[in-house]
N, C-alpha and C positions, 0 to 999 in steps of 0.2 A: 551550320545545320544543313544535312542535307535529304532531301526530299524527292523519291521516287513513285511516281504514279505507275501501276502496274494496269494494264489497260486489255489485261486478258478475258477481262471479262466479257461477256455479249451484254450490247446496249442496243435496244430497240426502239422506235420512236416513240413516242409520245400515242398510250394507248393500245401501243399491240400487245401488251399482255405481257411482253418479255420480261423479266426480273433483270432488272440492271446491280452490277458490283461495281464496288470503285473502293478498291485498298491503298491507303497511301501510307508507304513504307517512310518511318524517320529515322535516318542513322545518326545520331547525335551523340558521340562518343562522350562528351562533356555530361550532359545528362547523365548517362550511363554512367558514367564515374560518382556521382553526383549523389544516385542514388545509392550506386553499393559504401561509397563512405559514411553516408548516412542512416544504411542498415547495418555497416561495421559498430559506430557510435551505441546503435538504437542498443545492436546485443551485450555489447563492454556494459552498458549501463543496465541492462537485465541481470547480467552475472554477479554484476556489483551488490545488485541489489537482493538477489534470491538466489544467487550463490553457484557456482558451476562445481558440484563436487565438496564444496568446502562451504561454512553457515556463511550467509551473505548478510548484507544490514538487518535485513529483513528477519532472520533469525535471531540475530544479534539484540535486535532491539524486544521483538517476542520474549529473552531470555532474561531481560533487564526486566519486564513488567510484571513477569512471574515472580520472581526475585521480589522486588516492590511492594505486589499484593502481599505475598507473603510475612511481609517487616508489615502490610498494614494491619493483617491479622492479628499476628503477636501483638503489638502495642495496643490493639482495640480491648486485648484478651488484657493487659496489664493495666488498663484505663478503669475496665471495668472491676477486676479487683480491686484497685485502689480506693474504685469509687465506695465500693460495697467494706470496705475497710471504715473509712473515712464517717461513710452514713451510720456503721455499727459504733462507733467511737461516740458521735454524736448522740446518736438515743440512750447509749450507753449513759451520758454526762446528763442527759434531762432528766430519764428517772433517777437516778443518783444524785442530783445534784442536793438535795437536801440531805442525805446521809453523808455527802463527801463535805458541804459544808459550803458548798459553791451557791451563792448566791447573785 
């Protein structure tokens, strides 16, 4: 790591009013590396997930729950038929039962 103080700035004593700067420059190439691999990672994994062009997980998974709801529709729609089948059978068989013989 290396470290430049830039000392162009005015520094006035203590009190006179002057505005003092003090930049201190870091050339840390390691850092610097450091981060841009870690901002390569960040985007490979945004693409992955929300797609560069093409559906990414994130669609993918969207297109499976649509899908899903939709099978839970149907079968709610076939539940409820059957049930209403089922319940007409049965009252069907109570008031009948005496003329059918079922006791």
């Amino acid at each position: 790591m290396k470290i430049e103080e830039d000392n162009s700035g005015s520094y006035g004593h203590h009190g006179s009013g002057k505005q003092q700067q003090l930049v201190v420059r870091v050339a840390d190439k390691d850092f610097e590396r450091d981060v841009l691999e870690k901002l390569a990672r960040l985007e490979a994994k945004m693409d992955m997930l929300f797609g560069g062009g093409q559906p990414g997980r994130m669609k993918n998974a969207e297109d499976r729950i649509v899908i899903l709801e939709r099978n839970d529709i149907k079968r709610s729609v076939y539940d409820r038929l059957l049930n209403a089948v089922i319940t007409v059978a049965i009252s069907v068989a109570i008031t009948m039962h005496e003329r059918l013989g079922i006791k």
